[in-house]
C-alpha positions in Angstrom: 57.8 36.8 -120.3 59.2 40.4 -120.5 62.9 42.0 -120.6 62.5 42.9 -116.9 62.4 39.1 -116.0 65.8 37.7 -117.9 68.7 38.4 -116.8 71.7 39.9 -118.7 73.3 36.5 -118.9 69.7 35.0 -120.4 69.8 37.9 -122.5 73.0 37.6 -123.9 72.2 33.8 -124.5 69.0 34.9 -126.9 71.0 37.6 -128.7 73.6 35.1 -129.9 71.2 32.0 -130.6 69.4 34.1 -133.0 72.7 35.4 -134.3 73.4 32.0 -135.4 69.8 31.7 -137.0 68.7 28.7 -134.0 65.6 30.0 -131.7 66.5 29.6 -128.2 64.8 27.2 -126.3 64.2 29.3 -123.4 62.1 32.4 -123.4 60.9 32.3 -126.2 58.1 34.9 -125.3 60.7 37.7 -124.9 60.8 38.0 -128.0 58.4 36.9 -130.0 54.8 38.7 -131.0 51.4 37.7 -132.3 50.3 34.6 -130.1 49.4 36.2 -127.2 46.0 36.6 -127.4 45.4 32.6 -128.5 48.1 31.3 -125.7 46.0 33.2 -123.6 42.8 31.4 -124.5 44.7 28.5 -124.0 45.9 29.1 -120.6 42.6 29.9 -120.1 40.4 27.2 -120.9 43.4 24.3 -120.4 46.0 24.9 -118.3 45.1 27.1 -115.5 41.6 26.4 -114.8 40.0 23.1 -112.8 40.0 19.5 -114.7 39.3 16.1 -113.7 39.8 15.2 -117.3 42.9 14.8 -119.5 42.6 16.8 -123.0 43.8 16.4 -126.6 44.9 19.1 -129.3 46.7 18.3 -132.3 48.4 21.6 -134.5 48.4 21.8 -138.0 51.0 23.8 -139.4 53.0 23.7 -143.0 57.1 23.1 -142.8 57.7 27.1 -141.9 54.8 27.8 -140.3 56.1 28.2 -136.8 55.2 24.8 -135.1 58.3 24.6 -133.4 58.2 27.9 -131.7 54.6 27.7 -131.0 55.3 24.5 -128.6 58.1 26.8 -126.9 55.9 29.4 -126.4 53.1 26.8 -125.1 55.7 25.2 -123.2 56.6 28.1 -121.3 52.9 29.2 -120.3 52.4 25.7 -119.0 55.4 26.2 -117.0 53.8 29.3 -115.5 50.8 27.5 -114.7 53.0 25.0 -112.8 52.5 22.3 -115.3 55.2 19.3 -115.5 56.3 19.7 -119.3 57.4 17.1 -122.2 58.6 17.9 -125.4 58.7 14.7 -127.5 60.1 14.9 -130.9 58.4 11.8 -133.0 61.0 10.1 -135.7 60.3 6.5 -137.1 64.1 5.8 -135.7 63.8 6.6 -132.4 60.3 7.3 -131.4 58.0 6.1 -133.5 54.0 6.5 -133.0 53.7 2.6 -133.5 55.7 1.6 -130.8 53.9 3.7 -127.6 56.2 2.1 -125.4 59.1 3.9 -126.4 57.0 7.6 -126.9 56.6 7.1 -123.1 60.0 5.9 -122.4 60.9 9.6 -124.5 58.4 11.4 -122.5 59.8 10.3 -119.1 63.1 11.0 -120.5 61.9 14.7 -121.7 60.0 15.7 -118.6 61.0 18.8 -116.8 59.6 20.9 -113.9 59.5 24.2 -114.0 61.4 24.8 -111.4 64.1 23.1 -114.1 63.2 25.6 -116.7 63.8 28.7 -114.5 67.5 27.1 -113.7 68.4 26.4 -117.1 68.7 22.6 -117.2 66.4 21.3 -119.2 69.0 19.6 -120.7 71.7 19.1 -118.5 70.2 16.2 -116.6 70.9 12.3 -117.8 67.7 11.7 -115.7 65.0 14.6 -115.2 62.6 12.4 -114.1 65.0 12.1 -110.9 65.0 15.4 -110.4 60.8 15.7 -110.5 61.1 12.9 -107.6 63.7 14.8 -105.5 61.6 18.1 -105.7 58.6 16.1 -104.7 60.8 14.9 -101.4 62.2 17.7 -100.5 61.5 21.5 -99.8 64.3 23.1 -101.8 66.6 21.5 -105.2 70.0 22.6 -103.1 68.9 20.0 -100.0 67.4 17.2 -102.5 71.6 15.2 -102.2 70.5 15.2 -98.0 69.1 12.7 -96.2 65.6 12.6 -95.0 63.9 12.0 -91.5 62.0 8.3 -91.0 58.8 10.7 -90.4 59.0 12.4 -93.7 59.3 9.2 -95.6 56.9 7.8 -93.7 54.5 10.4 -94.6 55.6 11.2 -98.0 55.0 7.2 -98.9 51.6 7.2 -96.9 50.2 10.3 -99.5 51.5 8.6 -102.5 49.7 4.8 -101.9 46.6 6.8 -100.9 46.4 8.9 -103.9 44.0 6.4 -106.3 44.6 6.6 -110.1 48.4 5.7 -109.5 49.0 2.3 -110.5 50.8 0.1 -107.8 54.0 -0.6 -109.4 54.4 2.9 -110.4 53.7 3.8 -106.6 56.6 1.3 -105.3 59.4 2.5 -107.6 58.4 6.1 -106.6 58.8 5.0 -102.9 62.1 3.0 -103.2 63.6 5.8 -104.1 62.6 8.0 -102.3 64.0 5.4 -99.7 67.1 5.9 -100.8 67.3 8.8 -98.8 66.8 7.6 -95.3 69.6 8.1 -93.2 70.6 4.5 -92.9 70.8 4.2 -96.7 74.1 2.6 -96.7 76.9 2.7 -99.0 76.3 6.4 -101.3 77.8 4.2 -104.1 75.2 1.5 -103.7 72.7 3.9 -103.6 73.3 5.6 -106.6 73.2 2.4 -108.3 70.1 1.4 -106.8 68.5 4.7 -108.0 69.6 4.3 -111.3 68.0 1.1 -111.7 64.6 2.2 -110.2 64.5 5.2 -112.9 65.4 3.0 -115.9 62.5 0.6 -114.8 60.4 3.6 -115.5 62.4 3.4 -119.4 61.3 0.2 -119.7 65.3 -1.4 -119.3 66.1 -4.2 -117.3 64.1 -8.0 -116.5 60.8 -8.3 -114.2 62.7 -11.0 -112.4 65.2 -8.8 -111.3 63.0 -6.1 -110.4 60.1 -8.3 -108.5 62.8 -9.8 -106.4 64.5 -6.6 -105.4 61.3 -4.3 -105.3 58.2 -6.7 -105.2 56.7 -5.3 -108.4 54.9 -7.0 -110.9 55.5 -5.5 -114.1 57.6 -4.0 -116.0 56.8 -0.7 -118.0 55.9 -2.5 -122.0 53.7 -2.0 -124.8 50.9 -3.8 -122.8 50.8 -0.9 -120.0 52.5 2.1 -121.5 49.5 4.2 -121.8 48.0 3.0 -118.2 51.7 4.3 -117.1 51.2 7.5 -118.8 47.9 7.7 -116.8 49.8 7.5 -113.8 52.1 10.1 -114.7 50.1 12.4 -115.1 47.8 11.6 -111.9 51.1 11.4 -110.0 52.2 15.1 -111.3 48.8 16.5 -109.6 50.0 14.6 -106.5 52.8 16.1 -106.5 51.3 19.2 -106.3 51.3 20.4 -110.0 48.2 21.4 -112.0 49.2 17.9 -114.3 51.7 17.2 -117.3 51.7 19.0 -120.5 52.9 16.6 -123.4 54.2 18.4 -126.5 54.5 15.8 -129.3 56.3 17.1 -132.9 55.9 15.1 -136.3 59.0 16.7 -136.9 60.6 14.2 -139.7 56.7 13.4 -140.7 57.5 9.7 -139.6 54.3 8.7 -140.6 54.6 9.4 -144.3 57.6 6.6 -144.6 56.2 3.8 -142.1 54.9 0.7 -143.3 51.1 0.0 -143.8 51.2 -2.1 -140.4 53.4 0.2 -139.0 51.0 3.3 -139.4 47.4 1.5 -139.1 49.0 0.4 -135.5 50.0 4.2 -135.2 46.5 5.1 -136.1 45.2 2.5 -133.6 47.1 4.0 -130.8 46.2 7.2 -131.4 42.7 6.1 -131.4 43.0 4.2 -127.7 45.0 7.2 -126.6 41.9 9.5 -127.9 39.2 6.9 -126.3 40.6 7.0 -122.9 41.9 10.9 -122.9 39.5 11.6 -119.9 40.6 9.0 -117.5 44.1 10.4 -117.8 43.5 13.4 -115.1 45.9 16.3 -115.2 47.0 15.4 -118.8 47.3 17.9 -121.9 48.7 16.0 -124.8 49.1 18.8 -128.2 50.4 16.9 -131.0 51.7 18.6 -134.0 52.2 17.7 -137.6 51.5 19.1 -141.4 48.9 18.8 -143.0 48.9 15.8 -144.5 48.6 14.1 -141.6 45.3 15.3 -141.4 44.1 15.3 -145.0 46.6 12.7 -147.4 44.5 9.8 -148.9 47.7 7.8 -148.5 48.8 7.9 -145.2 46.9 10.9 -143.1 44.1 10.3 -140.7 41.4 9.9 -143.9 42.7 6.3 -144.5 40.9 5.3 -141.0 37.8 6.3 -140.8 37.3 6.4 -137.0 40.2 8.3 -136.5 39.1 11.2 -138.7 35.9 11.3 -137.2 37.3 11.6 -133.9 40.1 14.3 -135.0 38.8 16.4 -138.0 40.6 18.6 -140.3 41.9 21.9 -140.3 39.4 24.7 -140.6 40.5 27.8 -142.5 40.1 30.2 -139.9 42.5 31.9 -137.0 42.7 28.7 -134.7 40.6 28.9 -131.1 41.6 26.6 -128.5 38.1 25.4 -128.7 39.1 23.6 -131.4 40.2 20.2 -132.0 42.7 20.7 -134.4 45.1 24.5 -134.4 45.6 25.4 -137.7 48.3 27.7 -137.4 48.8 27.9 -141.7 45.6 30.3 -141.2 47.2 32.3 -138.6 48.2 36.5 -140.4 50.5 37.9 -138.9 50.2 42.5 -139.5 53.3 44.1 -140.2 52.6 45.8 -136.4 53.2 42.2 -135.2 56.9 42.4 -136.9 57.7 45.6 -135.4 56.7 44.8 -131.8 58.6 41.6 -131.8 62.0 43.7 -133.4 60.8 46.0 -130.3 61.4 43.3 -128.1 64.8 41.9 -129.6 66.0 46.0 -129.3 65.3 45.5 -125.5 67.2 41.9 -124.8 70.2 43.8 -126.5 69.4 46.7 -124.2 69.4 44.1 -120.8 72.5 42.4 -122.5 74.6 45.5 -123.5 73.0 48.5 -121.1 76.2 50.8 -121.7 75.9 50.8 -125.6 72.4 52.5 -125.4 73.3 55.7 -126.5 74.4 53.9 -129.8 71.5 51.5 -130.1 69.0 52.7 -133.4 65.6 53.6 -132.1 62.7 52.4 -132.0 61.5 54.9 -134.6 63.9 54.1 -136.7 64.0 50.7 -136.6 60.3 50.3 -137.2 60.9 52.1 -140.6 63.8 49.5 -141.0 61.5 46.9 -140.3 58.6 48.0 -142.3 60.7 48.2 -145.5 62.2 44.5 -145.0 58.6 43.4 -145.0 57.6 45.0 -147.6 60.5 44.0 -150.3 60.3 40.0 -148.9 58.2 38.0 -151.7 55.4 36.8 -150.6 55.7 33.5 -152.0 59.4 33.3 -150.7 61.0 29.9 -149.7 61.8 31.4 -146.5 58.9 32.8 -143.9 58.8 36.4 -143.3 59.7 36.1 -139.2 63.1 34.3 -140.4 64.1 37.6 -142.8 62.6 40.0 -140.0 64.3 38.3 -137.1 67.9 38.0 -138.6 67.5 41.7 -139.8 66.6 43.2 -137.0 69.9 41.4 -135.4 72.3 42.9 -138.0 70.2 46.1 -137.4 70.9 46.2 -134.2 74.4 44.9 -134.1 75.6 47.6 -136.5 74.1 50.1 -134.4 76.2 48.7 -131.2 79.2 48.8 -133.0 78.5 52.9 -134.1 77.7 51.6 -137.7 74.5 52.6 -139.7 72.5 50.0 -140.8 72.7 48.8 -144.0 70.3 49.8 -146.6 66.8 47.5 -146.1 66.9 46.1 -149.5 70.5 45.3 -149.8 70.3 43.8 -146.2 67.2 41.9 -147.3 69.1 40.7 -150.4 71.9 39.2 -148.6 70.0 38.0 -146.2 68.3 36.0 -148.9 71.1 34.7 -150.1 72.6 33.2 -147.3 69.8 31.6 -145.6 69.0 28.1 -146.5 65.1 27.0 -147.5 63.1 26.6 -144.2 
């Protein structure tokens, strides 16, 4: 992603998230520096090239180390590779790895084309998974609220039961909805109803009873299927004519570290089945990312069950490749040219956002010398990462310089810089 692709609106959207000290979510490459050749890699060898096999990864990465905005970035190259993309935060209050049920329920919940991304409503959509159906139905987002012809229902429903790998009940919600859309429907009231109860079956709400008689399935989505479900997801995104579904999983509140022993050993065992059967899931990328000690803790990381280690490893201390089972980002240096081009890049989204303040705008001469000196006065050892103090600078740099203003000494800027920003 480059300035020439985001519009001034995007642009100004970037400029003030990072004002406020939150990353966007979107475009994350725009403005970022020093992944590029390893997401390339990636692409490479996971995303963009042939696979009748599903994959795992799993990220290793200290609080500070970037984790977060690594999955945006990785996000956004499986977009390009037309990828159906979920971002699954993992908490033990809402989403906990014990329960794999409800990390699918989240992961339908989550899910977002790319087509989604490019609009801007990765968010702004009760039920995305809807939206994935409609764009499978129809040509175009603005005709998915029309009705359909009896032929392209007819043949839309034809490809989905002959596509094998799908299980049956996932097949015959899919196709009640997309029912929904003939043009003898009925009542657009009733329908919506009836589409709202056909997505939440894929949440795991509502009774079989209720579904089998108004459906004719014979399940509903539970513990007992949900990783057979997930299978079908991600066979049913290469039906629909994506390259699969990227699952991006965060240990963001290290959940694991405060369940209970029979909590995490049914954790473990989950991750263990969901290891074991990895290449029947076609079109599946799972990355799953958490500290170290998930990986090396004699309490509660992966070296209290022996089969799981095995399976997973630990970190190596080396640049990650994606090769490798486990990404360690903590080994990942960043030069101070990797600083500069990423200050580089901010300078341009204020250019997009702001053309007519050019002439004002520092250069890039002189902001690299701006930059280089922040670097070099930030303690190595500080509670708060280098990019933070580089990225929050370069914004005061820059919006000094739109206003007329010189830029504050480096130092001093770094100083209060230091002082307002909370631990990472």
């Amino acid at each position: 992603m480059t300035t020439t692709d985001i519009s001034q609106t995007v642009a100004q959207e970037i400029i003030e998230s990072l004002r406020s000290g939150i990353p966007p979510k979107r475009f994350a490459s725009a403005y970022s520096a020093g992944n590029e050749g390893f997401l390339k890699e990636v692409r490479t060898r996971h995303l963009d090239g042939p696979s009748t096999r599903g994959k795992i990864r799993f990220i290793s990465g200290s609080w500070g180390s970037g984790k977060t905005h690594f999955l945006r970035l990785l996000r956004e190259e499986a977009f390009d590779s037309n990828c159906l993309v979920s971002s699954v935060d993992l908490t033990v209050s809402e989403t906990p790895f014990n329960k794999f049920e409800e990390v699918f329920y989240r992961i339908v919940e989550k899910i977002a084309s790319p087509e989604m991304y490019r609009r801007g409503e990765l968010e702004k959509h009760a039920a995305p998974f809807e939206v994935v159906l409609r764009e499978t139905l129809f040509d175009t987002w603005a005709e998915s609220s029309a009705v359909i012809a009896q032929e392209r229902y007819q043949e839309a429903k034809e490809k989905l039961f002959a596509t094998d790998g799908i299980d049956i009940d996932f097949r015959r919600m899919i196709s009640h909805y997309w029912e929904t859309f003939l043009p003898q429907g009925g009542d657009p009231a009733a329908l919506e109803d009836v589409r709202g109860k056909i997505l939440q079956w894929f949440q795991g709400e509502g009774t079989l009873g209720s579904y089998r008689s108004q459906f004719g399935v014979q399940k509903i989505v539970n513990r007992s299927n949900a990783r057979l479900m997930l299978q079908s997801l991600s066979r049913f995104a290469k039906h629909a004519g994506y390259r699969g579904v990227v699952i991006l999983l965060d240990e963001a509140e290290m959940s694991y570290s405060v369940m209970r022993k029979s909590n995490l050993k049914q954790a473990h065992n989950n991750l263990l089945h969901l290891i074991n059967s990895i290449d029947e899931s076609e079109g599946l990328f799972l990355v799953y990312a958490a500290t170290p000690d998930f990986f090396i803790d004699d309490r509660y990381g992966l070296t209290t069950y022996g089969a799981l280690a095995q399976r997973i490893g630990r970190p190596e201390e080396r640049a990650p490749r994606a090769v490798d089972r486990v990404w360690n980002l903590d080994a990942v240096e960043t030069s101070p040219e990797e600083y500069f081009t990423a200050s580089s890049k901010i300078r341009q989204i204020f250019l997009v956002a702001n053309p007519q303040a050019e002439p004002n705008f520092i250069t890039d001469a002189s902001l690299r010398e701006f930059v280089t000196e922040i670097v070099r006065v930030h303690p190595e050892f500080s509670h708060v990462s280098t990019w933070r103090v580089v990225v929050t600078a370069t914004i005061e740099a820059l919006d000094s310089s739109e206003r007329g203003e010189v830029p504050g000494p480096p130092e001093q800027v770094h100083d209060d810089i230091m002082d307002r920003l909370p631990e990472n």
